[in-house]
N, C-alpha and C positions, 0 to 999 in steps of 0.2 A: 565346222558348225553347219550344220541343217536348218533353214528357217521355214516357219509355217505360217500358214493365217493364224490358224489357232491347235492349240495341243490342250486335250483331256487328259485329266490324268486320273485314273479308275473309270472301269469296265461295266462299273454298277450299274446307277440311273444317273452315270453320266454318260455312257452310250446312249440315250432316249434323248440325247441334246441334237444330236443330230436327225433332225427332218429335213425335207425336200429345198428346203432353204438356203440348206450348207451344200448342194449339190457345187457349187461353183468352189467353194472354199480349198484349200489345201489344208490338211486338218491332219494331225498325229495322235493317234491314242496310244499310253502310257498303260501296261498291266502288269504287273509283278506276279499275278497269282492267274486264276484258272478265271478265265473269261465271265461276265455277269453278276462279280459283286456278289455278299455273302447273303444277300437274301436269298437268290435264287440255287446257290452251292450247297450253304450251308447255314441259311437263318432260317428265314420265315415259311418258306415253301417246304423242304425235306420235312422241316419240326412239324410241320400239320401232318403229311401223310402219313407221319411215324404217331404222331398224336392219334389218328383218328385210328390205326390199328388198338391201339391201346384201350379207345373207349370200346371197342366191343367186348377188351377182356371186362373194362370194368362194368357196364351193361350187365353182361353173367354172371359176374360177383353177386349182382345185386337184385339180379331178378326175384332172387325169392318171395322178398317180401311183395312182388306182384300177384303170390300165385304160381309161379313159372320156375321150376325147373331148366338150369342150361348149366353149362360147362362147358371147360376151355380145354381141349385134348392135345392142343400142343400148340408151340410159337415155331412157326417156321423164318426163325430170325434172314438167314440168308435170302431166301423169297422176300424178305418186307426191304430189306436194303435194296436188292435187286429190281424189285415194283419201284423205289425210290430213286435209287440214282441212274437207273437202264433209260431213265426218263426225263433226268437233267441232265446227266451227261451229253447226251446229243445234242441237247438245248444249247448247253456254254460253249461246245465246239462249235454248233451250227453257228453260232451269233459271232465266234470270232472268225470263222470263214469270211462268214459275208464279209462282213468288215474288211478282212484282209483283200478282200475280191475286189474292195472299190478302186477304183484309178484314183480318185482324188482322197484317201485314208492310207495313209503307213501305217501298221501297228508295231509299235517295239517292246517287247518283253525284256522285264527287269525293274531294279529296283533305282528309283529316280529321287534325287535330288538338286535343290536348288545351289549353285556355283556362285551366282550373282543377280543381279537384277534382270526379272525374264528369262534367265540362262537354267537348262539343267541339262545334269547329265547322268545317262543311263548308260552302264560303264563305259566305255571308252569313247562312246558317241554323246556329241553337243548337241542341244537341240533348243531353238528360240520362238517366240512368235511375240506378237502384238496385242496378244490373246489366249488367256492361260485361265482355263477353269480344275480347281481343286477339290475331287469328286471322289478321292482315295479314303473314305470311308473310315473305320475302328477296329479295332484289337482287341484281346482278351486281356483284361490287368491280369498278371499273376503276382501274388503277394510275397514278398520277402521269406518265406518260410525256411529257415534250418530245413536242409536234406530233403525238399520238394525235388530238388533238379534229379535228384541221384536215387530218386524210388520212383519218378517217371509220373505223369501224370496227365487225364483230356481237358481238353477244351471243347468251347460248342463247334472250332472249325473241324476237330476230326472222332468227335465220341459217334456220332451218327454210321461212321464209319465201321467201327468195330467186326473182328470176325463171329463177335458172340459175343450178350452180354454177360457182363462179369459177374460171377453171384454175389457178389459182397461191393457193391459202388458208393463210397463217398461221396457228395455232391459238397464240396465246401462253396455255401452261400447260400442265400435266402430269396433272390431276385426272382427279375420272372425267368431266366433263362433256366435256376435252379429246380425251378415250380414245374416250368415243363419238361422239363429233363425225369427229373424224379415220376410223375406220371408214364412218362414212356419205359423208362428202366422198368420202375417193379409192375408195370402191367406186362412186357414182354421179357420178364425171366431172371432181372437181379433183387437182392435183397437192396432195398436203400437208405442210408443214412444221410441226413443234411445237419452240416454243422453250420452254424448261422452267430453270427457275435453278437447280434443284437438279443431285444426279448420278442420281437415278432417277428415272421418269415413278412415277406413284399410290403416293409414297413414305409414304403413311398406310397401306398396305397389309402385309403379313404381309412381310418382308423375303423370304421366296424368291420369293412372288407378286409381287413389284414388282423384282425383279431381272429374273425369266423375260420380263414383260410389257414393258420394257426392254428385253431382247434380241430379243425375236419385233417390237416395234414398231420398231425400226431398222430391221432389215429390209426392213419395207413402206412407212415412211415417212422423209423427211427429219427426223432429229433432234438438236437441238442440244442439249446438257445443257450443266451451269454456266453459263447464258447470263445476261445483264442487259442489256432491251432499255435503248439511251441515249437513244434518240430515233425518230420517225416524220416521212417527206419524204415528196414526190414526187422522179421525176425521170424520163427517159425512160422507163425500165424499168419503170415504175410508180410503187409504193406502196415506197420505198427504208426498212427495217427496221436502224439500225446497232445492233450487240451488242458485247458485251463478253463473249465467250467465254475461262475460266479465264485473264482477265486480260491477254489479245491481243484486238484491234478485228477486228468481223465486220462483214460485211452479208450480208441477203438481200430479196431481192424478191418481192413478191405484187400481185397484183389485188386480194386482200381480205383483212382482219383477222379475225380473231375471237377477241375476248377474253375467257379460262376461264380468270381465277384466282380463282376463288372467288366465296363470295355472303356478302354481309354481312343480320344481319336490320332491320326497319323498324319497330323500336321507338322509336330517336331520332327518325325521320321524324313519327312521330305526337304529339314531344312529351310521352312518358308520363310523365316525370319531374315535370312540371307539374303531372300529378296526382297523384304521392308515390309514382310505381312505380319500384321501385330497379331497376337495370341492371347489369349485370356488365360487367368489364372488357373483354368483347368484345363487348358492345352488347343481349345479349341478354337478353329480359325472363327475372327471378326469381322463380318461384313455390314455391311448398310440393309436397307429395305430392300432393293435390289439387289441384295447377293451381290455386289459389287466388295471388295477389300479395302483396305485405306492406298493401295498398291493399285493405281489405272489400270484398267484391263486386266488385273487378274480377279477369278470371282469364284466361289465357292460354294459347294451345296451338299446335304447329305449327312453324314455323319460326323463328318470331320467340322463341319459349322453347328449341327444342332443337336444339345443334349438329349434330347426324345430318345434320338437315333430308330427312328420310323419307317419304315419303307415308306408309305404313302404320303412322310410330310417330305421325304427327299424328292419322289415324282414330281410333286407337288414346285419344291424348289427348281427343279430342271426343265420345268414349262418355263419359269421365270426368267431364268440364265438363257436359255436358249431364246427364246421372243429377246430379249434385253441384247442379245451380241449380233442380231440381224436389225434392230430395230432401234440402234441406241438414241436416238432422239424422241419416241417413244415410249421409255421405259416404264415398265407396271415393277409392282410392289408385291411381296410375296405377303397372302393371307394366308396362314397356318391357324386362326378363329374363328371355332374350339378345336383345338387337336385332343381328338380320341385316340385310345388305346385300347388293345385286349392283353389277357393273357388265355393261352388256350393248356393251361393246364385241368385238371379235375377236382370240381368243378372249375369252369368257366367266369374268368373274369374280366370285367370290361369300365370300360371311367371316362365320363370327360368331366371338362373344365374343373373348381375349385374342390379342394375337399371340405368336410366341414372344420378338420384341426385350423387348415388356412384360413378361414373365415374367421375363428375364433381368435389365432393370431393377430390378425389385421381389424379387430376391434367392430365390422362390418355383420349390420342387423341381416338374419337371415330366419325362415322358417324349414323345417325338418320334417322328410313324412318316412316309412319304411312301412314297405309291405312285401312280408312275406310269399314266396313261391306258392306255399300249401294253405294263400286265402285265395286260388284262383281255382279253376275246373281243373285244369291240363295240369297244375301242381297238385293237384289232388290225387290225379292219375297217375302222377308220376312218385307217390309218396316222397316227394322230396321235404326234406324237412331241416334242410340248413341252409337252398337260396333265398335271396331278398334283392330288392331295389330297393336303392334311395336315392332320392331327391333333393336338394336346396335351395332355395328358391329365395328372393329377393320379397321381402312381405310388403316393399310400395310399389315397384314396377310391375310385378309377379312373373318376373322373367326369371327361369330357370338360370340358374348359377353354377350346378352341378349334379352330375349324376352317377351313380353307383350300383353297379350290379354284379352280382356275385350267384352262378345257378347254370343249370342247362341253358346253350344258346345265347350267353349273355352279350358277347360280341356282336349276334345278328338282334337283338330284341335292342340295344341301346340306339340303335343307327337311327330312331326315329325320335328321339330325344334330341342326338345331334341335331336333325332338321330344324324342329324347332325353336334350339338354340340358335343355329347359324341365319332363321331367317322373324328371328323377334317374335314368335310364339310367346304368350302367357303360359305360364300352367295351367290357367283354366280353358283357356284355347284348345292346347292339349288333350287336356282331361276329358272335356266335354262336346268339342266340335266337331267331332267325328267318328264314324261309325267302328266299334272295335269286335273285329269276327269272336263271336262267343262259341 
């Protein structure tokens, strides 16, 4: 049995627990997979650089209507992987080196599980501390499908990967991982189809932003809604995909799958409940305000505690945990109010706080504004004619309630909404108290 001050377990932004603080500590990090947690491998980061090649094909799709002739003369796929991972790669090695370099940091690779109370083991070695943070992050759900296993099929951890895109890619699901997957495929070289079971694509999203996003993605891609894939073959044609669309038998054919319905977290994987960590009905470990567990001194952050699954609300949680296990008499409370989000698919989508279905649900008076991209100058300029913003607003406090955008730059233009929600802005504060570059 090996005993620590404390053992992490994921590479993620639970490496960022450790500052100048823990210099004294005897500390173990716990990785199963490739150093830096799947933002930096395979989420958030690779999906932008790969995104932002794509907006230049779609840019020249559409220049036309500016005036401007352009064209796209070729995708140099192996260059855009190689601009992409030639530049994480060193990153996830670099960050496990260090690691590895420090006198007071063991790193153990493998897959870790709880044995007992505080105990795990990562195969044939025990390992304990006083002090156990659960920072191991989510997975891709893949669905029960008849004959998925046996026609093969991506996920977001290795589609990025590819030696070439496939000309014919299925995307089964509608989320944002599907959203921006499918922008990156058919702008750099596959044909794309999204099978989605609902009736709108990013149906978690503000009901006009997931209707609009709906109607702009039909357009550019094959899309099936109310589908229920039955099964996965081969057959001449390929990779034979049968559906059950609104209750009539489909089919479609691909070269290649790629399954986006969701990520489940790796709580159960690790066994916590062995060590008295309660779980929620959706798998996800339970902590207090401080990321603390019903389990002393074990504590949690990230994905594996919060259904967002955010990069910047897990940061966010690892300031907490981290002050909280040098400072426990001390302890602060994690604020995640408002958490924003984007999606960086085409166009650009971005949200905080409630939507207006929520509000209606919850019986709660609210006022509604929506203004279109193409009543501003720059939307003018930009012939855009399917973004918008909206707003919800509170009609006795006139504090903004929620926000919705949908258009070029939507993730950087909402950041200033956030402000004024997180520091009690009115919307006519907003509106009017300040100068807006025209």
């Amino acid at each position: 049995m090996h005993s620590f001050d404390l053992i992490i377990i994921g590479t993620g932004s639970g490496n960022s627990i450790l500052t100048p603080d823990f210099d004294g500590w005897n500390v173990a990090m716990v990785e199963r997979d490739v150093f830096g947690g799947t933002c930096l491998n395979r989420g958030c980061i690779p999906s932008k650089m790969f995104v932002y090649a794509a907006d230049q094909v779609e840019h020249a799709r559409h220049a036309d209507k500016l005036g401007v002739d352009l064209s796209v003369d070729g995708v140099r796929w192996a260059e855009i992987v190689e601009r992409v991972f030639g530049r994480i790669d060193p990153i996830a090695q670099g960050g496990e080196d260090y690691r590895v370099g420090l006198d007071n940091v063991t790193v153990f690779r493998g897959d870790a599980r709880f044995t007992g109370p505080k105990i795990l083991q990562i195969g044939d070695v025990e390992l304990t501390a006083p002090q156990i943070v659960l920072a191991a992050g989510a997975r891709p759900f893949i669905p029960p499908v008849p004959g998925l296993d046996d026609v093969g099929y991506y996920t977001s951890d290795n589609i990025m990967r590819v030696d070439a895109p496939p000309p014919r890619l299925v995307i089964m699901g509608g989320g944002y991982i599907a959203a921006e997957m499918a922008h990156v495929f058919d702008g750099l070289g596959s044909s794309v189809t999204l099978v989605n079971r609902t009736s709108r694509l990013l149906r978690f999203e503000d009901d006009d932003i997931s209707a609009r996003f709906t109607e702009i993605a039909s357009k550019r891609f094959e899309v099936t809604l109310d589908a229920a894939v039955d099964r996965c073959s081969t057959d001449d044609d390929g990779i034979r995909i049968d559906l059950t669309v609104e209750g009539s038998p489909s089919t479609v054919h691909a070269d290649a799958i790629l399954v986006a319905t969701g990520r489940i977290p790796n709580g159960a994987q690790l066994g916590v409940e062995t060590a008295g960590v309660t779980l929620d009905d959706d798998g996800y470990v339970i902590t207090d305000a401080a990321l603390e567990t019903n389990v002393s001194g074990i504590w949690a952050l990230g994905d594996i505690v919060n259904p967002d699954q955010l990069k910047h609300t897990a940061n966010a949680e690892a300031r907490v945990v981290s002050h909280n296990l040098v400072h426990p008499d001390e302890r602060v409370e994690v604020d995640l109010d408002p958490t924003p989000h984007a999606i960086f698919g085409s166009p650009q989508i971005a949200g905080v706080g409630v939507t207006e279905h929520e509000l209606i649900e919850s019986g709660r008076a609210y006022r509604r504004s929506i203004q279109p991209y193409g009543a501003t100058a720059y939307g003018w300029a930009m012939e855009d004619e399917t973004g918008f913003c909206k707003v919800l607003a509170d009609p006795a406090t006139r504090l903004l309630l929620g926000a919705h955008i949908i258009g070029p730059q939507a993730s950087t233009l909402i950041q200033q909404l956030i402000q004024g929600m997180k520091f009690g802005l009115t919307v006519d504060q907003m509106a009017t108290q300040q100068l807006y570059i025209h």
